[in-house]
PAKOL-824613 format. One record per residue (C-alpha): x, y, z; residue in three letters. Coordinates in steps of 0.5 Angstrom, whole numbers, padded with zeros to 4 digits, always signed. Example, Ala and Ser with C-alpha at 12.3 -4.5 7.8 and 13.67 -1.06 7.14 Angstrom:
+0025-0009+0016ALA
+0027-0002+0014SER
***
This chain:
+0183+0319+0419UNK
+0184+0316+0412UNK
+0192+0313+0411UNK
+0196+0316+0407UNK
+0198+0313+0399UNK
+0203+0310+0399UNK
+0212+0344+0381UNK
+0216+0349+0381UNK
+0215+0355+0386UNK
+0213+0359+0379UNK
+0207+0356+0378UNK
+0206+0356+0386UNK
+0206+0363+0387UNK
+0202+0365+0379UNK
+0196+0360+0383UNK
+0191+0366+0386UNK
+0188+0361+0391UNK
+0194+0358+0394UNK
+0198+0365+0394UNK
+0191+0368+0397UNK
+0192+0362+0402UNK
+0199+0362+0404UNK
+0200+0368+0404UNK
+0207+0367+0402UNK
+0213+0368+0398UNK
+0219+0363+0396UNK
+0226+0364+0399UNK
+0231+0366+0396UNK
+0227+0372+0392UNK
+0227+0379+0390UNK
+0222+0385+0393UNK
+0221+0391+0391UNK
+0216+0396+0395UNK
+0214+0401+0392UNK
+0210+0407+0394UNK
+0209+0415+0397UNK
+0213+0416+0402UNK
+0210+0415+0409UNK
+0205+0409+0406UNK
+0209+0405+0412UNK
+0214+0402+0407UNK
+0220+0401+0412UNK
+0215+0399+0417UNK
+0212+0393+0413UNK
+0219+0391+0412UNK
+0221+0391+0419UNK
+0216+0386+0420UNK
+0215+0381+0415UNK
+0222+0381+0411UNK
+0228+0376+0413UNK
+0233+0379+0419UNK
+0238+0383+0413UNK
+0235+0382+0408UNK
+0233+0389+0408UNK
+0236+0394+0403UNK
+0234+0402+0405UNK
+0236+0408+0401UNK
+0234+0412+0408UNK
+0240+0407+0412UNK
+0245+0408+0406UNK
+0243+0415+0405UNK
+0245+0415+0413UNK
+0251+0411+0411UNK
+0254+0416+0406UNK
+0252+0423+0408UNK
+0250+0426+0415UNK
+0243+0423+0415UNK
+0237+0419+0412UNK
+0235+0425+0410UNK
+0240+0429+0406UNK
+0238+0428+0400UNK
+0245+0431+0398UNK
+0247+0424+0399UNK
+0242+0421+0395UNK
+0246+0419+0388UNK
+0251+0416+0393UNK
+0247+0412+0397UNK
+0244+0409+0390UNK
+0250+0408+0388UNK
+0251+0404+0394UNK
+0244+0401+0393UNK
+0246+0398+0386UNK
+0253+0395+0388UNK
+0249+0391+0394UNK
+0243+0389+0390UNK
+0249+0385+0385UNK
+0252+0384+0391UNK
+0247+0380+0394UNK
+0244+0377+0388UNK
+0250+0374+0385UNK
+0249+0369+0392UNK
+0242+0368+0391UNK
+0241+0372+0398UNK
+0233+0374+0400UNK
+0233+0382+0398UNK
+0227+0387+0400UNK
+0229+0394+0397UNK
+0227+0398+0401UNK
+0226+0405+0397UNK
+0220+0409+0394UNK
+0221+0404+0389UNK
+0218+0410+0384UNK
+0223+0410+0378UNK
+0221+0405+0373UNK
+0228+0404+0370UNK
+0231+0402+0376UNK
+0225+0397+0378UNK
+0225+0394+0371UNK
+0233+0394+0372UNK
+0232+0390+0379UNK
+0228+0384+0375UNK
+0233+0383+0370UNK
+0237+0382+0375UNK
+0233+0377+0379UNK
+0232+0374+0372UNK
+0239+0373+0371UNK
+0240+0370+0377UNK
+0233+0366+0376UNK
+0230+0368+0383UNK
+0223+0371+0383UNK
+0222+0377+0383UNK
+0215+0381+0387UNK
+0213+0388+0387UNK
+0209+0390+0393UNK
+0205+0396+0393UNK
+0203+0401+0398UNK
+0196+0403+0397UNK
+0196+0407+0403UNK
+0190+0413+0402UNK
+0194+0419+0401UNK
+0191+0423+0406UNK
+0194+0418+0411UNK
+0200+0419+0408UNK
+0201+0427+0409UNK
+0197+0425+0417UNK
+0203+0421+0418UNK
+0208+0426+0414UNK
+0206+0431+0419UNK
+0207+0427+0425UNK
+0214+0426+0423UNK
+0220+0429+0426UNK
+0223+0430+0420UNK
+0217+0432+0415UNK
+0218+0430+0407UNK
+0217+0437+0404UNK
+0209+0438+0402UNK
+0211+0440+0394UNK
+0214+0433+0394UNK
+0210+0428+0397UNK
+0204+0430+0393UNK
+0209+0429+0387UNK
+0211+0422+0389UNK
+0203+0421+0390UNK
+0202+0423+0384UNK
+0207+0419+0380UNK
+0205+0413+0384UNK
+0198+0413+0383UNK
+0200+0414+0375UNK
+0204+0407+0376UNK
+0200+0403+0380UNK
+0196+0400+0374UNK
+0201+0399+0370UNK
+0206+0395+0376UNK
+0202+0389+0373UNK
+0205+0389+0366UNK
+0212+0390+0368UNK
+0213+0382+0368UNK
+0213+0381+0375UNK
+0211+0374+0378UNK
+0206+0377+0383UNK
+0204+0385+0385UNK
+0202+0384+0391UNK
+0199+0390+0397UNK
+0202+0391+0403UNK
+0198+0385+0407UNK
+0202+0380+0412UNK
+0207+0377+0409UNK
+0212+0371+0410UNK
+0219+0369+0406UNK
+0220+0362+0407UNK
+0224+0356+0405UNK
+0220+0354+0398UNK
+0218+0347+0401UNK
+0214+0352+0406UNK
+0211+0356+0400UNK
+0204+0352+0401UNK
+0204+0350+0407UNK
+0199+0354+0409UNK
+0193+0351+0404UNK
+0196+0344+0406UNK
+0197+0344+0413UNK
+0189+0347+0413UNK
+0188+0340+0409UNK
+0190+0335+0414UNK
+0186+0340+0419UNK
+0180+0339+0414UNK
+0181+0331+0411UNK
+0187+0329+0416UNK
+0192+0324+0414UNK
+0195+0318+0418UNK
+0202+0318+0417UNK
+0208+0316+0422UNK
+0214+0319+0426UNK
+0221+0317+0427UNK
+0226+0320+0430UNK
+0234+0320+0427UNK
+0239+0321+0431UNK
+0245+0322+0427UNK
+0250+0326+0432UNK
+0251+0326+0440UNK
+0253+0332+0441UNK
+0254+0330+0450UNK
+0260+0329+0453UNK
+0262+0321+0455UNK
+0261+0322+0462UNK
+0254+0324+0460UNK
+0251+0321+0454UNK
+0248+0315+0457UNK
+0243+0320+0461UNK
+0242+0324+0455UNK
+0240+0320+0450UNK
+0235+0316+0456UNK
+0232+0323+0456UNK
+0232+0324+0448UNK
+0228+0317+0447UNK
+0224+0318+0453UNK
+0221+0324+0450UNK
+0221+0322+0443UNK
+0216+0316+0446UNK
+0212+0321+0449UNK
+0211+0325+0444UNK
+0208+0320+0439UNK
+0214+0318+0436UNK
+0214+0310+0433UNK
+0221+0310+0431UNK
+0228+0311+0434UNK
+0233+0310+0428UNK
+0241+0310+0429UNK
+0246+0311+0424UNK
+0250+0305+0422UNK
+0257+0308+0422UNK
+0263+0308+0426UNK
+0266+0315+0425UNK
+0262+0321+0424UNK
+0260+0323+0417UNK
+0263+0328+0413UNK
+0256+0331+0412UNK
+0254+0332+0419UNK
+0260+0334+0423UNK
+0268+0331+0424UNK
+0271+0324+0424UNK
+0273+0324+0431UNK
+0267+0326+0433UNK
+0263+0322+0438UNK
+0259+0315+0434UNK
+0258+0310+0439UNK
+0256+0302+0435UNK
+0249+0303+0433UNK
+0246+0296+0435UNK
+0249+0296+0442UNK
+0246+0302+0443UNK
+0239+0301+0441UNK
+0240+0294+0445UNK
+0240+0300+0451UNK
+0235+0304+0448UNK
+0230+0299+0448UNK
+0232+0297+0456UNK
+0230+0304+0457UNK
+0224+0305+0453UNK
+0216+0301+0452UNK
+0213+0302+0446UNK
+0219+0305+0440UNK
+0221+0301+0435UNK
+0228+0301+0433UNK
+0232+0300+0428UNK
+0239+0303+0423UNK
+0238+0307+0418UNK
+0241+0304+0415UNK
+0246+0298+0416UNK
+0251+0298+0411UNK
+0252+0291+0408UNK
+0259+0290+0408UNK
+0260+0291+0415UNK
+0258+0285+0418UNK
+0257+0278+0416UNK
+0250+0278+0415UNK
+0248+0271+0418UNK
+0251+0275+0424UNK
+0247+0281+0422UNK
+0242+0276+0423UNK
+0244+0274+0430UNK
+0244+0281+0433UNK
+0237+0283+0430UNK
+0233+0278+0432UNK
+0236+0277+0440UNK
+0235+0286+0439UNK
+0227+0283+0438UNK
+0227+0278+0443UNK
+0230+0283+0449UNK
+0226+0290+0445UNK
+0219+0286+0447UNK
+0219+0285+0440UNK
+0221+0293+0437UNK
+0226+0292+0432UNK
+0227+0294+0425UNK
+0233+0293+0420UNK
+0234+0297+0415UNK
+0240+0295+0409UNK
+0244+0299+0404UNK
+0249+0298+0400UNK
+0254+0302+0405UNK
+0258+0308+0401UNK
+0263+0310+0406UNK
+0269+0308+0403UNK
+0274+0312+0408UNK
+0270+0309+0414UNK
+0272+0302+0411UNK
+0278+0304+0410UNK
+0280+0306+0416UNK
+0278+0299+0420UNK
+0281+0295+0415UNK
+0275+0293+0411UNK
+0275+0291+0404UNK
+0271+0296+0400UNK
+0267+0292+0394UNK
+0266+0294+0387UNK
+0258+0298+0387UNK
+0256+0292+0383UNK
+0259+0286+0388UNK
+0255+0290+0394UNK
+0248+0290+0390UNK
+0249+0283+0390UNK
+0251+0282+0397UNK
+0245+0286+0399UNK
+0240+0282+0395UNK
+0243+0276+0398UNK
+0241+0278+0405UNK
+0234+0280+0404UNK
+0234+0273+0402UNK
+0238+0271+0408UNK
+0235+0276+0414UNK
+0228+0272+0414UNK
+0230+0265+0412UNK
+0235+0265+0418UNK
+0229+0269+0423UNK
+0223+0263+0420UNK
+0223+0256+0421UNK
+0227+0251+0421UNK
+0234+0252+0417UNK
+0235+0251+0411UNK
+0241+0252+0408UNK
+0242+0258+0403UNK
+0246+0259+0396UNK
+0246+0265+0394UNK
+0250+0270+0390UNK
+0255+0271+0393UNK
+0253+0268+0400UNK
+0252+0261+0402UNK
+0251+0259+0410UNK
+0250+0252+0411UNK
+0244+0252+0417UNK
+0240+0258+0417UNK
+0238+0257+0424UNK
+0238+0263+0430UNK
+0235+0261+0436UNK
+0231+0265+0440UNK
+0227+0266+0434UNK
+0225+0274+0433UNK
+0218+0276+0437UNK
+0215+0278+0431UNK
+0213+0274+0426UNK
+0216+0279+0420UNK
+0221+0284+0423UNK
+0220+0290+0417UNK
+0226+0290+0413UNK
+0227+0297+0411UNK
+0231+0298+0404UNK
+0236+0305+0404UNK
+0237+0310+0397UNK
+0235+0314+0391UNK
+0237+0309+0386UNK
+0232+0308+0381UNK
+0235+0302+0377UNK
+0237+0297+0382UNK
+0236+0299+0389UNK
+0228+0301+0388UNK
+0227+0295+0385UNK
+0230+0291+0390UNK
+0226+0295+0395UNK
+0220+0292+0391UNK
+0222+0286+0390UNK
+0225+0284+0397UNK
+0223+0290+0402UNK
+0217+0292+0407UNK
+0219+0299+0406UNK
+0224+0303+0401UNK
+0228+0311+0405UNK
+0229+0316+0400UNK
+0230+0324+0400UNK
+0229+0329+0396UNK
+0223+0334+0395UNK
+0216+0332+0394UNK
+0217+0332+0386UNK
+0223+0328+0388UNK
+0219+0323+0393UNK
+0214+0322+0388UNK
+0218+0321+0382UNK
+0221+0316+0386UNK
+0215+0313+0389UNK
+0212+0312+0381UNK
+0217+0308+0380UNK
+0217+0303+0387UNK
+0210+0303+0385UNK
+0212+0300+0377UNK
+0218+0296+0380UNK
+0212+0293+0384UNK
+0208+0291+0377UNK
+0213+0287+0375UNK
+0215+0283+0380UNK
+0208+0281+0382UNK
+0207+0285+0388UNK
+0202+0290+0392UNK
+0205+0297+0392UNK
+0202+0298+0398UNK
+0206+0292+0402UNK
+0212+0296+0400UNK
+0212+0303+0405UNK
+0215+0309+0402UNK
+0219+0312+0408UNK
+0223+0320+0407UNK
+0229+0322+0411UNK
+0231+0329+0413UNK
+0233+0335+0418UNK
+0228+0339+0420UNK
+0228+0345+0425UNK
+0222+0347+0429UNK
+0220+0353+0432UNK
+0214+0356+0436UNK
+0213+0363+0432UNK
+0217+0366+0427UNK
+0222+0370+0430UNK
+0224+0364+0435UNK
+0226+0360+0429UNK
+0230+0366+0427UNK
+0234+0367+0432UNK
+0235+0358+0432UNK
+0238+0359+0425UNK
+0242+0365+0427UNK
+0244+0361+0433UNK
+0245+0354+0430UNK
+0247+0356+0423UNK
+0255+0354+0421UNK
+0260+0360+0420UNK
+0261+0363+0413UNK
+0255+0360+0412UNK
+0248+0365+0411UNK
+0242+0364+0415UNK
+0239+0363+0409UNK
+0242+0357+0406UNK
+0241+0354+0413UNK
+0235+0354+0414UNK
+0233+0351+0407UNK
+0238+0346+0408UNK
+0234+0344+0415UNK
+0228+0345+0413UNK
+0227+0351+0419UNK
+0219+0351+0420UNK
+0214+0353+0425UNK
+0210+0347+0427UNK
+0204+0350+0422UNK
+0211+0350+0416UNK
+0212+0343+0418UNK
+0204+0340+0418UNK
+0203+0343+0412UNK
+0210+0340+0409UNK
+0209+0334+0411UNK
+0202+0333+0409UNK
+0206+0335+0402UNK
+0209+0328+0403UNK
+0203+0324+0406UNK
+0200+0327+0398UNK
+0206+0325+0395UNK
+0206+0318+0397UNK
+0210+0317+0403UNK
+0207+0314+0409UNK
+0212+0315+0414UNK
+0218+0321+0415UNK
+0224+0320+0419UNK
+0227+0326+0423UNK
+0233+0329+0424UNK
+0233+0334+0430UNK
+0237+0339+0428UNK
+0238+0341+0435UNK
+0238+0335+0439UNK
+0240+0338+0445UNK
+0234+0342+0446UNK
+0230+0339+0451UNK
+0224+0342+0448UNK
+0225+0341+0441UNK
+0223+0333+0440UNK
+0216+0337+0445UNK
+0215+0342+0439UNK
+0215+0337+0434UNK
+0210+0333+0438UNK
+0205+0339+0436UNK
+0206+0336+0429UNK
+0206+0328+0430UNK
+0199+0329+0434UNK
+0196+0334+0428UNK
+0198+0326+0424UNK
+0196+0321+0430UNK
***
């Protein structure tokens, strides 16, 4: 297995062999079906489309007449049809039109509007002989009168060729087909890619909320570390706060002190590492810091990591009476204490002047266990915060999508060249939420189920990265490509027991 080093959805799907491939399509889109009546439309819409992203002018016939078939509703039901299709694109929802989708005009009308909404538009056609049209016509309840369906026959085989000049990004047929999050849309291709040529890449688990009553957490957050040691994971990350963040959850909900609780997790754990992502640098005295990292190694058996960033959190500052330095005060204590840190865990003690700092003796006894204990550094910023990762720092954290890691791992790599130093000595690592499921329909009803109030299912599953585990290796190999080496996971359902043993499906395919 070799290590890891360290587009837009348009060209994705344009590209026949990744789409042949992936078989899939980018959420959020637009899909127009188009065929006879009795091609099997309305079935292939029941099994590939999104939950609710169906628009049927058979229901909305129903809605608004007396039955799917009163064709007297018909102009109200595309009324109704219109207004929905405006509706759900102006918020950049997933939309399958679910129609004959015979009339030319009305299709062209449905692309404009995607385009207005700049969502990609695909048309999938039924090609469904028509002799197998009117054998299932016939079999029908309520049959289709003959006179028509030879019409609608008709007029789609006059059509057919033509689907392919109308400006759509792809006309596909009626195969088995899947509308997932746009970081998925080759995760097909990638993940039989690490099948084929496997990369090596590492596995953190990010615990960033504790969603377990007082009385309970000590137990529960035991059994979350013992499965993540056995599922593969190389590394627990806490978060360094002392109030939720505004960006998982409520200020008074649960936070225990980061550092004592990795003290705990490494005297119920044997191999894991275990460190912050990130310490902010304005919390504590930082030769104190050291004292904290360096007794965590000895009694860890030699596991800790510690990651730094310049801490952002001005609320949480305020709220315990912490001064909130100027962000160009914080960068300078932050270059002091990756000087700092490993002149207090090495031999001797040298009295250090910095910036901003000055300790008289830096002297920590017991020495850390390891030789070097990895210095992790946190953020996006390419100017200042990269290059001091580069200059300082055995590995950088960043997020964004895989363009976004790989710009930003480009200029690690720069910043490396000019201060002398191998970009391979400095790891790019990648944050984010992941949620795994077993099969598609498991990971919608977790969506369904987790996803906030007042917000789409849509828009929570982009956000956490909701995914089968086949999803996840292939986006994960996206990231190995890219130049990451090591990913930390948040789980966004942390209190399913079975959900740090579906990712270990994914840490092995790695291993």
């Amino acid at each position: 297995m070799r290590l890891a080093a360290p587009g837009t959805w348009l060209s994705q799907v344009r590209d026949d062999r990744r789409m042949d491939v992936a078989a899939s399509l980018p959420s959020p889109c637009v899909v127009v079906l188009v065929g006879a009546g009795a091609a099997g439309k309305s079935t292939w819409a029941g099994a590939h489309a999104p939950a609710g992203s169906i628009l049927s002018s058979d229901d909305l016939r129903a809605l608004v007449g007396s039955g799917e078939d009163d064709i007297g509703a018909s102009a109200d039901a595309f009324a109704l049809l219109e207004l929905a299709i405006r509706a759900r694109l102006s918020r950049r929802l997933t939309t399958v039109v679910d129609t004959l989708g015979l009339d030319v005009e009305r299709r062209l009308r449905w692309l404009g509007l995607a385009r207005d909404q700049q969502m990609p538009c695909f048309v999938v056609a039924f090609d469904t002989p028509p002799a197998q049209c009117r054998a299932r016509n016939r079999a029908r309840p309520k049959r289709i009168p003959v006179e028509a369906l030879d019409a609608q026959l008709r007029s789609y085989a006059a059509q057919r060729a033509g689907l392919e000049d109308e400006g759509f990004d792809r006309v596909l047929t009626a195969e088995p087909l899947r509308i997932v999050a746009e970081p998925f849309v080759d995760a097909p291709e990638a993940a039989s890619r690490q099948r084929t040529d496997p990369l090596r890449m590492r596995f953190g688990l990010h615990i960033s909320e504790f969603p377990w009553p007082p009385n309970e957490l000590r137990g529960a957050v035991a059994s979350v570390a013992a499965r993540a040691e056995a599922a593969g994971f190389e590394a627990i990350w806490v978060m360094d706060h002392f109030r939720q963040i505004p960006q998982i959850g409520r200020a008074w909900d649960d936070m225990p002190e980061s550092w004592t609780t990795l003290a705990y997790l490494a005297g119920v754990t044997e191999r894991i590492g275990l460190g912050t992502l990130v310490t902010g640098i304005t919390y504590r005295n930082v030769a104190h810091l050291a004292k904290i990292v360096a007794t965590l190694d000895v009694l860890s058996g030699g596991r800790a990591r510690c990651g730094l960033g310049l801490g952002w959190f001005e609320q949480e500052h305020r709220a315990y009476g912490w001064d909130f330095p100027s962000t160009a005060r914080r960068y300078a204590v932050l270059e002091d204490a990756l000087q700092l840190l490993p002149m207090m865990w090495g031999p001797g003690s040298p009295p250090f002047d910095g910036k901003v700092l000055r300790v008289p003796e830096t002297m920590c006894y017991p020495r850390p266990l390891q030789h070097r204990i990895p210095v992790l550094v946190g953020g996006n910023g390419e100017r200042r915060t990269l290059e001091l990762a580069a200059r300082y720092a055995d590995a950088c954290n960043v997020m964004g999508d895989r363009a976004t890691v790989r710009h930003k791992a480009e200029v690690l790599r720069e910043h490396c060249a000019r201060v002398g130093r191998d970009p391979a000595d400095v790891a790019v690592t990648h944050l984010s939420t992941v949620l795994v499921g077993d099969h598609d329909r498991r990971l919608e009803a977790d969506v369904e189920r987790l996803r906030p109030r007042g917000r789409s299912a849509q828009w929570f599953a982009k956000s956490v990265h909701a995914g089968t585990v086949d999803d996840q290796i292939g986006r994960f190999r996206s990231l190995a490509d890219a130049g990451v080496s090591e990913v930390m996971l948040r789980l966004a359902n942390i209190s399913d027991v079975d959900a740090i043993d579906r990712m270990a499906k994914v840490i092995h395919a790695f291993s």
